[in-house]
C-alpha positions, -999 to 999 in steps of 0.1 A, spaced: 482 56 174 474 81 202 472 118 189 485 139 215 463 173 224 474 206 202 488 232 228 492 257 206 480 263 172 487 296 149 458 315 142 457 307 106 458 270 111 427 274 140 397 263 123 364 256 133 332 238 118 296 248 132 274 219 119 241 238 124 226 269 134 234 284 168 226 317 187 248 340 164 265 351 199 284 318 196 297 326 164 303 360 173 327 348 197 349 324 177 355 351 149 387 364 151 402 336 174 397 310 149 381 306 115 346 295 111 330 274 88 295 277 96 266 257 86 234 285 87 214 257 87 183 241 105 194 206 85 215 186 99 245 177 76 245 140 61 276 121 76 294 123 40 289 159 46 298 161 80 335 142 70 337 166 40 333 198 61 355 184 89 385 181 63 417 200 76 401 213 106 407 212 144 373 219 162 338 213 159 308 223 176 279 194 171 249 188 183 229 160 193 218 152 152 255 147 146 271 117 146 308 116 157 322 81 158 353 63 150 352 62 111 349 98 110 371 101 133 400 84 114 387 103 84 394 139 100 426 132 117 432 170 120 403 175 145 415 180 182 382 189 200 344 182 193 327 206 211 287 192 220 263 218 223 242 195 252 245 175 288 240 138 268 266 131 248 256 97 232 260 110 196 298 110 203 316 81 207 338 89 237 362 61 241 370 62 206 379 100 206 397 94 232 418 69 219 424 94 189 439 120 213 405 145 204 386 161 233 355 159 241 331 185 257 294 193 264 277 221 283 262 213 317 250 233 345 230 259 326 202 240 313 195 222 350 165 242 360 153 249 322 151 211 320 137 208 360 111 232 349 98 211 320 100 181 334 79 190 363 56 203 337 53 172 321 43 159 355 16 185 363 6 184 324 -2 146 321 -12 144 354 -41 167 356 -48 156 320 -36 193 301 -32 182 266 -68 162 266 -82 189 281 -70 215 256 -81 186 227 -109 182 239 -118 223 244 -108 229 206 -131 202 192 -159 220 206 -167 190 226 -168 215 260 -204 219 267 -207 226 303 -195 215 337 -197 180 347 -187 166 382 -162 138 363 -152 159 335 -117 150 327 -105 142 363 -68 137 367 -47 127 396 -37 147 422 5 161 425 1 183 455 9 156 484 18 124 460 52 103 458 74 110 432 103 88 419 131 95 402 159 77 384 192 97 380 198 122 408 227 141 391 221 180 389 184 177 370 174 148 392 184 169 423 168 203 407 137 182 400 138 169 439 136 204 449 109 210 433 90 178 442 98 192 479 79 222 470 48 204 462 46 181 497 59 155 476 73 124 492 107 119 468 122 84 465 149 81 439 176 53 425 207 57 412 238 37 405 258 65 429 241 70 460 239 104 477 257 113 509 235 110 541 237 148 543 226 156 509 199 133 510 188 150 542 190 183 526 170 173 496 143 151 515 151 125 494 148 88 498 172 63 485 153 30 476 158 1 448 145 4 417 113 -19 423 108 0 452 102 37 434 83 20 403 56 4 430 54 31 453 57 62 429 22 85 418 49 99 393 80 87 380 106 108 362 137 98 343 171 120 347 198 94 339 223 93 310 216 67 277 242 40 285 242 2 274 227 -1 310 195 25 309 187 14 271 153 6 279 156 13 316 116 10 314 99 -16 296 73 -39 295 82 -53 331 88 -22 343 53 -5 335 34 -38 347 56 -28 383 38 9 385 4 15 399 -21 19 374 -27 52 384 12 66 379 25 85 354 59 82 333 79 116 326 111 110 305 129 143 296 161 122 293 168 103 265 143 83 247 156 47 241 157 46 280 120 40 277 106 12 254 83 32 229 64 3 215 57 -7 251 51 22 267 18 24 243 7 -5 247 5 -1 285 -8 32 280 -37 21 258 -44 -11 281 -45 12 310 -18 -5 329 -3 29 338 -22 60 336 -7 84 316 29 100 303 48 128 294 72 125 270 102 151 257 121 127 239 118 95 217 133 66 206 141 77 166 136 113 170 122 128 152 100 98 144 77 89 169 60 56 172 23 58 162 8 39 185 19 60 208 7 94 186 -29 75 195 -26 77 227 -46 105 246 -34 100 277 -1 110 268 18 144 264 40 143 240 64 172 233 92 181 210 126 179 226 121 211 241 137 205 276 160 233 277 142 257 250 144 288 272 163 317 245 184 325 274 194 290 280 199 275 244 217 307 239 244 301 270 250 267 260 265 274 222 283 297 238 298 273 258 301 252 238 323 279 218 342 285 252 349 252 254 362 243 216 384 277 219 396 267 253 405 229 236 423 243 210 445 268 227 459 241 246 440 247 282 417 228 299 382 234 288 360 241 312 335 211 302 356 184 297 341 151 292 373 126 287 397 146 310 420 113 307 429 125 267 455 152 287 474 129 307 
């Protein structure tokens, strides 16, 4: 049955779990408007844990480790609002929350440019060959100037493609723009005419960005539909000079044949923020030196990981108090 949103909740029945270590600003400002249970942790609570904490209360603030789906759901029927301390929210299962009556919320908006940043990056990065070169530096292998020394491709002037033009995709445009870069880009939602024009973007079809594209970037939500967006087919479409980006989510991107095509030279190199079964990553692509591989740090700025758990504290407190929080992911669950 359809659990209909708390409006108002007396302080002493206001309680919230934090299921891992935030910016203690966060925490500073749920106390006094609700009580915390707080997990000081860098480990991310087991999902018999998770249920346990969750007992008899009303919010939570999760992050992208913690599984929220319909079993634990039903097994925490007091909670009202999971509060998601990120943009993606593919750790939640969102239909069934709603169903259940509980709100869901994530923190967008601030991490845009953090993320733009890093993906672009990425794309100077593996494309003028950084992490080799730095390799290849500290194994004392650098013994003077050569004409072909680890030559990379050029990003000044180049097209870039990019798939998702939602507020990163758009941020990472911009940028692209700054660089002389012609910018074609797909997306299920095309742009109006007019922001096109004011980006310099170029709407084109999917096959039309991977075979044209020096450097292609991924900014689109994990659905059933982008689960491996890029795979084998997809790489053998890209010139073998191109370089992947994905600062997204990793099971858009096949892992397994993403190395091999990086190994057989079918593309030339990639950067990579996130991975398939993070934190795991595959180990054929760890052998790759042609790609840059870094650890989920898209929007690892202090000041930005700091804003979002405080939104995402905003947020649960705004849930439970009975208002719209400012966030909202299933605005249908307060019709």
């Amino acid at each position: 049955m359809r659990r209909e949103p708390v409006r108002e909740y007396p302080t002493v029945l206001r309680s919230v779990l934090v299921s891992k270590h935030v910016y203690r600003e966060a925490i500073d400002h749920l106390a006094g408007r609700v009580a915390v249970d707080y997990n000081d942790s860098d480990e991310s609570l087991s999902g018999a844990q998770l249920r346990a904490r969750l007992g008899g209360k009303q919010g939570a603030i999760c992050q992208l480790t913690d599984r929220i789906d319909a079993p634990l759901l039903d097994a925490v029927p007091d909670v009202r609002v999971v509060s998601n301390i990120a943009v993606g929210f593919d750790n939640i299962d969102v239909p069934a929350a709603t169903e259940r009556g509980v709100i869901v919320t994530n923190t967008p908006g601030v991490l845009t440019d953090t993320t733009a940043d890093l993906a672009f990056a990425l794309i100077l990065g593996a494309g003028r060959r950084i992490g080799e070169s730095e390799r290849y530096l500290r194994a004392g292998r650098y013994t003077g100037w050569r004409i072909d020394l680890l030559t990379g491709w050029d990003v000044w002037g180049a097209t870039l493609g990019i798939f998702g033009m939602g507020r990163i995709g758009q941020a990472v445009a911009r940028r692209g723009r700054g660089f002389n870069m012609r910018v074609l880009y797909h997306d299920p939602f095309r742009l109006s005419d007019d922001a096109e024009r004011e980006l310099g973007i170029e709407f084109a079809k999917k096959e039309e960005v991977l075979a044209q594209a020096d450097f292609v970037t991924l900014h689109c939500a994990l659905t059933a539909e982008t689960r491996h967006l890029v795979g084998a087919a997809e790489l053998r479409a890209m010139k073998p000079t191109s370089v992947l980006v994905n600062t997204s989510r990793g099971p858009v991107v096949d892992e397994a044949a993403l190395a091999d095509a990086l190994q057989a030279g079918t593309i030339a190199a990639a950067g990579l923020d996130v991975f398939e079964r993070e934190p795991k990553i595959h180990p054929k692509l760890l052998a790759c030196e042609n790609a840059l591989l870094v650890p989920h740090i898209a929007s690892a700025t202090v000041a930005t990981r700091r804003r979002m758990c405080v939104m995402a504290a905003e947020n649960v407190l705004a849930g439970l108090a009975g208002e719209r929080p400012p966030n909202i992911v299933n605005p249908e669950v307060l019709d």
